[in-house]
N, C-alpha and C positions, 0 to 999 in steps of 0.2 A: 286669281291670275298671278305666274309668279315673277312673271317678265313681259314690259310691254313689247319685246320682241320676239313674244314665243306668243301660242295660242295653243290651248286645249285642243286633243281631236274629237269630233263628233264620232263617225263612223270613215268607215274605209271600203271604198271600192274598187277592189282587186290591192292591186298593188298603191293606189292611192289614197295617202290619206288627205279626209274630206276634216279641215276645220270648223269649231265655234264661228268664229267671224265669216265664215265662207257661207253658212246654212243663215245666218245672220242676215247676213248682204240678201240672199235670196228671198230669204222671205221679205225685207224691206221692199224689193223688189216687185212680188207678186203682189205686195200689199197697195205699192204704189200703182200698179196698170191696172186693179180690181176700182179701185176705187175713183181712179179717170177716165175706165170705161162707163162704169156706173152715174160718174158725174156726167158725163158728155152723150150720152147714150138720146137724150128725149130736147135736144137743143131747139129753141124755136123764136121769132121774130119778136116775140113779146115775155122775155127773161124772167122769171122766177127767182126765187132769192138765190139761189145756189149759183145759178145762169148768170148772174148779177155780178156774183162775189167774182167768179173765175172772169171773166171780162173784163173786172177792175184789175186782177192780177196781170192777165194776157196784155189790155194796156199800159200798166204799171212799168211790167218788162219792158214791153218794146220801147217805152219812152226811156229807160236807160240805156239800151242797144243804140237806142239811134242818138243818145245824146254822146257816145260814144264810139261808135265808126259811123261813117256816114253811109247812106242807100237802106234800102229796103229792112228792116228790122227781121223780118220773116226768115231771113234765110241763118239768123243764128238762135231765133225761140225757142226749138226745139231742144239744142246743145246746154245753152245757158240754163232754161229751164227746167231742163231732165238734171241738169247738175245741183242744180239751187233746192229741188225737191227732192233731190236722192240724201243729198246731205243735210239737209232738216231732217229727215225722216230719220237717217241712220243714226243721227245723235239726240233726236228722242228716245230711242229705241231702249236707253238707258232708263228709262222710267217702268219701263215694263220690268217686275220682281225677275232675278234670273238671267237677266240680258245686259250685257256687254255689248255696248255702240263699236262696228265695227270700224269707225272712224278712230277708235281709239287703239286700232292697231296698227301700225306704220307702211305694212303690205296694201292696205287698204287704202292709205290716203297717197302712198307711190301709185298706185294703177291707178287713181283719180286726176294726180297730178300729170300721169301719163296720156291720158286721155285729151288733156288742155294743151300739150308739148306737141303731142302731131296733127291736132286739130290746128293749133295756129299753124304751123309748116304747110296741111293740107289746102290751108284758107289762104296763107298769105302766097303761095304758088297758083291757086287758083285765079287770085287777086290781080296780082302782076304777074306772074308769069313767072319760066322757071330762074330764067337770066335778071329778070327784075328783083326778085326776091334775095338771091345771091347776093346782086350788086349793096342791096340795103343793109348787108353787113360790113361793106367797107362804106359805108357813111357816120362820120364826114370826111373820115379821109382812110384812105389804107391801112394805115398805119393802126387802125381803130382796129380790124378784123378780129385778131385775137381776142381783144378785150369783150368784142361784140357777142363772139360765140361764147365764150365763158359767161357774160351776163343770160344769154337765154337757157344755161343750165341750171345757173344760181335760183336763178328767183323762179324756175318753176320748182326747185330743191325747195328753197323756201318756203314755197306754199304749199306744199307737201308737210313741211317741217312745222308751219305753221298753225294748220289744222289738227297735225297729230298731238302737239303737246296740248293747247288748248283744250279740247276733248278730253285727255289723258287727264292732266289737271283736276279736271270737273270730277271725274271718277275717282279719283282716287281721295279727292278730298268730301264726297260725300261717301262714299265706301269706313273712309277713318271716322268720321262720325257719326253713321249709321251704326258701326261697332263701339262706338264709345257711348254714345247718349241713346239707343233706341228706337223706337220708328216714328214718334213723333217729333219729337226736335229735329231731324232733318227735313221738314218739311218747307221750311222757308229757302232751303240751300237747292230742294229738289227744282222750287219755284225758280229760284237765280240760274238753276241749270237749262229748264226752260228756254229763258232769256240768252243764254251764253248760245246756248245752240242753236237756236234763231239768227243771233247774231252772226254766228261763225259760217254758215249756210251763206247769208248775204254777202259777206265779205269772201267767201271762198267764191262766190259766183261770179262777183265784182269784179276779184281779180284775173276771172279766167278771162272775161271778156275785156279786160282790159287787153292784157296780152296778146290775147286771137287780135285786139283789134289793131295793137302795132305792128301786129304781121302780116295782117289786109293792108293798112296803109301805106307800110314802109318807116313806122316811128314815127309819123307824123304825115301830114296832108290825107284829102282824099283819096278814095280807092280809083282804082284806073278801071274800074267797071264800067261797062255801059250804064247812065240814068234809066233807074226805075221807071213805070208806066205814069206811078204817082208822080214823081220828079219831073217829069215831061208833064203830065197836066199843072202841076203850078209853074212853068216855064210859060204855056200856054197862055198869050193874055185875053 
């Protein structure tokens, strides 16, 4: 690689060229829907170890979503979750001999960071509505607006900016010593990569839902939703 802001071309179709990190992304991709068809494909009342594992995870999530915005967890698992497993995967992807995480190119964690910028706009309009959501940018006073919108640029910049160098980092520091020592003595670094990229996946999730979630709220309180079904049966006495 000779720049983290440049990327190899694969091939070209027509007049477009198709990048490394673009065929990258994909296959991540078909790797991930192959294998959650496969996981989910024979579901049943009385769980199997694999039926076990994902159930732990499906709960695991939603107890952070909901520890998080309040209402029904459901209606952000699939967002949170596609994101939390797309960026695992992509910064494994590094362990495969030949493969460059496309996390580690900045085009790639801008469209990721894109994708959490009008999901929370699409959430927090759905949420309150289109006047309500406006209005939550001049809280606590008018005077705030500016500073309000520049904050929701910044820090989805950030987490953008945050993902890419982390990542980036990893690669390049086992890259320099894969060329200096060999192929076994990076073996403990490949392990800490592991780890990093687990990590980063969580935290990159973390942060989306944090955001989507002060954009449902309005930066704070409950959403102005109607109570879930669950909600109304523990109301129920």
């Amino acid at each position: 690689m000779d720049s983290a802001l440049s990327a190899a071309q694969a091939f070209s179709v027509g007049s477009l060229a198709v990048t490394w990190p673009v065929v990258t992304t994909w296959g991540v991709m078909a790797a991930i829907t192959v294998a959650s068809i496969l996981a989910t494909r024979r579901l049943s009342s009385q769980p199997g170890p694999v039926q076990a594992v994902l159930e732990l995870l499906v709960e695991t999530l939603d107890n952070e979503v909901r520890a998080t915005i309040p209402g029904d967890p459901e209606r952000f698992r699939a967002l949170i979750g596609t994101l939390l497993l797309f960026v695992l995967c992509a910064n494994w992807s590094s362990l495969v001999p030949g493969v460059e995480p496309p996390t580690a190119h900045l085009e790639t964690d801008a469209a990721l960071a894109a994708v959490v910028f009008f999901a929370g706009i699409g959430w927090g309009i759905r949420a309150q509505g289109l006047g309500g959501w406006l209005a939550s940018f001049a809280r606590p006073s008018w005077v705030m607006i500016p500073l309000n919108l520049v904050e929701q640029i910044t820090r989805h910049f950030s987490l953008m900016v945050r993902l890419f160098g982390n990542v980036m980092s990893g690669v390049f520091v086992v890259g320099i010593v894969l060329s200096l020592a060999g192929l076994l003595v990076p073996i403990p670094l490949m392990a800490l990569e592991l780890l990093t990229g687990a990590v980063q996946a969580y935290i990159f999730a973390t942060l989306a839902l944090v955001f989507i979630g002060s954009a449902v709220t309005g930066e704070g309180g409950p959403t102005a939703e109607e109570p879930t079904e669950s909600s109304r049966n523990k109301e129920t006495p």
